[in-house]
N, C-alpha and C positions, 0 to 999 in steps of 0.2 A: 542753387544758392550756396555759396562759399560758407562756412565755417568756423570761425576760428577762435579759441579760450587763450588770453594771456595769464598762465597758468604758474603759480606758486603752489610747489607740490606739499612744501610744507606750513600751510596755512588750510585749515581744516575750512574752510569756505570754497575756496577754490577747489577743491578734493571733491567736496558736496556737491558742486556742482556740476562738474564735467560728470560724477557719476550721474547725475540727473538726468544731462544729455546723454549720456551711453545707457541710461534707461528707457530713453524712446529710440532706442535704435539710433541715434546719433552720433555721427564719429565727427568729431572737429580737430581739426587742425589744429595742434597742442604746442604753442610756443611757451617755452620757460623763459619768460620775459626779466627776471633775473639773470643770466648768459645771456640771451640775444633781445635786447630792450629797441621798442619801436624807436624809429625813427625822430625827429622833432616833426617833419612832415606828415607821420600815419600819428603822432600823438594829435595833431591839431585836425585831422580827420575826425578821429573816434572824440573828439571833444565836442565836434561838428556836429555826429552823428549822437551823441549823449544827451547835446544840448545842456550842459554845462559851461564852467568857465574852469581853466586851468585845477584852480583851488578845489570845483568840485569833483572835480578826479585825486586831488594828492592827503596823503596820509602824513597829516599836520605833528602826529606826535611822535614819528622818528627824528632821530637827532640830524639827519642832514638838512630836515627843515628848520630845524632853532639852530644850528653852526651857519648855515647862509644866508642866514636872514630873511628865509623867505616871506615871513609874517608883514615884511614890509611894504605898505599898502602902493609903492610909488614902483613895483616892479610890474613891468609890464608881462602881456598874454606871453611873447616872444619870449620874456626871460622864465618864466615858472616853466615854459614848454622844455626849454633851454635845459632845465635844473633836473626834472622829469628821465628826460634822456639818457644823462650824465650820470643819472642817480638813482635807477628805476625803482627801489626799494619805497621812493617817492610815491610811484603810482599804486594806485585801489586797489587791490585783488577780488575776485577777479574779475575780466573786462571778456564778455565776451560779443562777438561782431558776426551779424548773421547778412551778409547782401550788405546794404546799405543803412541799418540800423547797429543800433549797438547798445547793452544795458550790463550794468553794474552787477554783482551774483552776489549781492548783499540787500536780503535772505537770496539764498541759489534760485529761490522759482522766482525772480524778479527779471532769469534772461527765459524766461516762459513767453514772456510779452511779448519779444520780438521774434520770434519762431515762426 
């Protein structure tokens, strides 16, 4: 099973939790999703596999969501994915993807689930 934390080092959640993982012996594939931000195509994967909607992935009170508007209800799935991309600061931290599941590490033992 593949691995992988989209990992903000400095956000003491995402820290919490890859040590978690490297506490059961687990090493995952550690992208700083800040320098190298998914895709629009792997964002709309892991939304797939979250079982969320764009919004329940993004981090409504930085300021690229209130300069773009994104609060506004007439944008589509394509455009939040779109904004996400563009602006990864957007997306949750952290996101971690085990196989074909995927959970949120807010609290860190919430990607325990799909392990």
């Amino acid at each position: 099973m593949s691995l992988v934390i989209y990992h903000n080092p400095r956000c003491s959640k995402s820290r919490q939790t890859l040590a978690l993982l490297r506490e059961r012996g687990l090493e995952p594939k550690v992208v700083p999703y800040l320098d190298t931000p998914p895709s629009e195509t792997r964002l709309s994967e892991i939304l797939d596999m979250l079982g969320v909607s764009p919004r329940g992935l993004m981090r409504e009170k930085e300021a690229p969501y209130r300069e773009l508007g994104l609060a506004d209800p007439a944008l589509t799935r394509a455009d939040l994915i779109a904004a996400m991309a563009a602006h990864p600061i957007l997306i949750e931290r952290p996101v971690v993807v085990a196989g074909a599941r995927a959970a949120i590490g807010r609290p860190p033992e919430a990607v325990l689930e799909i392990l």
